[in-house]
N, C-alpha and C positions, 0 to 999 in steps of 0.2 A: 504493500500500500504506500508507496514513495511518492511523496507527491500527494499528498492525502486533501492537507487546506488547500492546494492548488485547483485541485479538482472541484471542491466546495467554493472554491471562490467563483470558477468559471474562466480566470482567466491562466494563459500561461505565457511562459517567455516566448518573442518573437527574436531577430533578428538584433544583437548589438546597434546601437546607433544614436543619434543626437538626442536629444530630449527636445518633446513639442510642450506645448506651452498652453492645450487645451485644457488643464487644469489647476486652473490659476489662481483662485478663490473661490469660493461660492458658499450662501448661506444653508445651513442646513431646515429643511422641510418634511424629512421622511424620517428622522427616529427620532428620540427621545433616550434620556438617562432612564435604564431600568428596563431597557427592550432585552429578552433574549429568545434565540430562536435553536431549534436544535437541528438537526439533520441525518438524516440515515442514508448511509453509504454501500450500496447491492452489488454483488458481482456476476454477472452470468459465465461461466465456464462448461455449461453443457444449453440442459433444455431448463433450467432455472436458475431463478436469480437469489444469490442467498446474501443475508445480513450479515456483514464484514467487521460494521463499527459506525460509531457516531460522530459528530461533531458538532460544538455550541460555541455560542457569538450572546457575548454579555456586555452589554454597555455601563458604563456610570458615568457621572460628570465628575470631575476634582480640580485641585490645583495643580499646574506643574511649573514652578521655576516662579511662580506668582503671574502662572498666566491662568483661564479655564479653560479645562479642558476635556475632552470626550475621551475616557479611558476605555477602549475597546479589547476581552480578552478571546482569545479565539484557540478552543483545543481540540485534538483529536486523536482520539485513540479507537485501536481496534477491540472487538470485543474479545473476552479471556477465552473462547472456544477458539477463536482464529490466533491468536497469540500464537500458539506452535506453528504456524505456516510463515507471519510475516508481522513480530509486534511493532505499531506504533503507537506512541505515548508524545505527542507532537502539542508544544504549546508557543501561542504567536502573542504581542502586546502590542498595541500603540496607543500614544498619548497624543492626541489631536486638536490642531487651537478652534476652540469651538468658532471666532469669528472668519477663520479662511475655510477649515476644515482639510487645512493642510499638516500630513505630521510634523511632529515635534523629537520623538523618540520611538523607537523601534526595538523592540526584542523578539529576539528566535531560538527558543529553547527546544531542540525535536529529539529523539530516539527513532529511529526507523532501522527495524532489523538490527539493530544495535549499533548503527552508524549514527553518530551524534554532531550536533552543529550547535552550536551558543554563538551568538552574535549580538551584540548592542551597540544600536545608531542612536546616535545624537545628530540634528541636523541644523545646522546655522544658515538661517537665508542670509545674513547682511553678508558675511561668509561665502556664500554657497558651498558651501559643503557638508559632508556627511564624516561624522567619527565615529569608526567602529571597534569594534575589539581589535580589528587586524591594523588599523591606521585611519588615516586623514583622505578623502577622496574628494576631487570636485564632482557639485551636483549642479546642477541648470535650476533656476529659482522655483519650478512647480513641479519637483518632484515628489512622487507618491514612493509608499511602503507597499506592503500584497495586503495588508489587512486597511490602512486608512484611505484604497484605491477602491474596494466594494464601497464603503460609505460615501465615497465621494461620488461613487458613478450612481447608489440610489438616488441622486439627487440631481441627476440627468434628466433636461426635458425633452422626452424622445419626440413630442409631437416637432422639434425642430426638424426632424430627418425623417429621409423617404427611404424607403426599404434597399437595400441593398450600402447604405452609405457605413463607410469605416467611421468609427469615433478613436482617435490615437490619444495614445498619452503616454507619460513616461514612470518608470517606477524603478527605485534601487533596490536590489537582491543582491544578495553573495559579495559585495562590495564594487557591484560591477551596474550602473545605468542600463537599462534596456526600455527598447520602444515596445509598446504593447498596442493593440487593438482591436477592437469587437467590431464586428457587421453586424450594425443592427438588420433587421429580418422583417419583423411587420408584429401583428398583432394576431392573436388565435385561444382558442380554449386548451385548456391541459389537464389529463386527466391523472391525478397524482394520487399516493398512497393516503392521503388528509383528503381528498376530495377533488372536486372541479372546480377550475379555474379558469378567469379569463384571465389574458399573460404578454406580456411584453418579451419577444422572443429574439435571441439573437446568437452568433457565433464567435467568439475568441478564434484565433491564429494561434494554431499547436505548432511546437518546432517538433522534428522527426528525431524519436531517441528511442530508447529502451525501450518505454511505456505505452508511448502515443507516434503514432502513422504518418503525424503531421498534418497539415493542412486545417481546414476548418471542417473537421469531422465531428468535432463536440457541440454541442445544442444546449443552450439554457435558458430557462424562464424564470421571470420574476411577476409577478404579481401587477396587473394593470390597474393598480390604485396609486395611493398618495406614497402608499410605504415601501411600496417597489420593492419585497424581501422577495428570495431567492426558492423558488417553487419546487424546480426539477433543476439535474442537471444529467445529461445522456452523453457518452464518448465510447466507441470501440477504444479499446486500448490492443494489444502486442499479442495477447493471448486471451481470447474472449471481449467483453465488452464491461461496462460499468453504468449506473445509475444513482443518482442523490437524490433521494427527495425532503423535502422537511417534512417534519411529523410533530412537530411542536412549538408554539412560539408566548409570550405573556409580555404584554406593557409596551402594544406597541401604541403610536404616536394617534395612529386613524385606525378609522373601524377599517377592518377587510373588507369591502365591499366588492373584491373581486372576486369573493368565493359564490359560484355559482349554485353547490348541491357538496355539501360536508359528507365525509362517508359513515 
């Protein structure tokens, strides 16, 4: 399960390259301090798809350095029956300034199969740049983390775009800048493990590795309301294929109103 919050996130790494500038502030409108949503992670490796593991997204507001901020924790672990195949115990942090909803700080604490990574960003806009455990890197002024990049993209107005259009942005991982971006798709019902929805649909740009085929072979929905959370998420991977759906959320911002029929 490498790659576990990636896949929950939706988005993965595309190609090295400059950082765009499409995310550059913006207010927040789709969550609230005390939102959390949980997610269940399916493998199909034959003619079913079985329960792998979870992942949850807990918000709070606090202080950081005497600023406010949106402290968002995000973990994943597989469940103790899969543990003998492939454990992960995977935990992400960001501390975000509530008025850009740009990070602030960054932590990456994971175990995956026993391979470990600990990482902590500090990010200086006047600066630009980013301090991590490993050193000092320059970053481009709107750069995003993997976890304050879903928050910032619920707060995307998709009615700006027509179906097929790229939205880019740029996000630091591994100490290293990279250009990210989703196709948005259009708009359709989904029919998920929590029920039916209507859904804001679109595609991330997979790079070709181990895991994933490459391309835009992964599919994700989020919710066509005010809260824009993360519904389904569908990719063939290397060897069978995968699915996320959520199955649980509490305190979010607006009512659901895109749930069409609960199961």
């Amino acid at each position: 399960m490498k790659y576990f919050l990636m896949l929950l996130i939706g988005l993965t790494l595309s190609e090295r390259s400059h950082a765009q500038d499409n995310f550059c502030g913006t207010k927040n409108t789709s969550f609230k301090a005390g939102e959390s949503l949980t997610l269940k992670v399916f493998y199909n490796l034959g003619s079913m798809f079985v329960g792998a593991g979870e992942a949850t997204f807990n918000t709070k507001q606090e202080k950081y350095n005497g600023k406010e901020a949106y402290h968002v924790t995000a973990e994943g672990r597989t469940y103790r029956t899969y543990d003998w195949i492939f454990k992960v115990r995977d935990k992400y942090e960001t501390y975000m300034d509530t008025a850009t909803m740009l990070p602030i700080r960054f932590i990456r604490n994971v175990n995956e199969g026993g391979y470990k990574i600990y990482n902590n960003v500090g990010f200086n806009r006047e600066a630009a740049s980013a301090t991590s455990t490993n050193g000092t890197f320059k970053v481009p002024p709107c750069i995003q983390d993997v976890i304050s990049a879903i928050y910032y993209a619920r707060n995307i107005d998709f009615s700006k775009y027509k179906p097929g259009d790229k939205i880019p942005f740029s996000m630091f991982l591994d100490d290293e800048v990279y250009e990210i971006y989703v196709r948005y798709i259009g708009k359709e019902e989904v029919d998920t493990r929590y029920g039916k929805f209507r859904a804001i649909k679109f595609k991330p740009l997979l790079i070709k590795g181990n895991t994933f085929k490459g391309g835009e072979d992964m599919t994700v929905w989020v919710s066509d309301d005010a809260n824009k959370i993360p519904l389904r998420i569908d990719s063939p991977i290397s060897v069978g294929s995968i699915k996320v759906d959520m199955i649980g959320y509490a305190n979010l911002r607006h009512e659901l109103t895109s749930l069409v029929k609960k199961r």
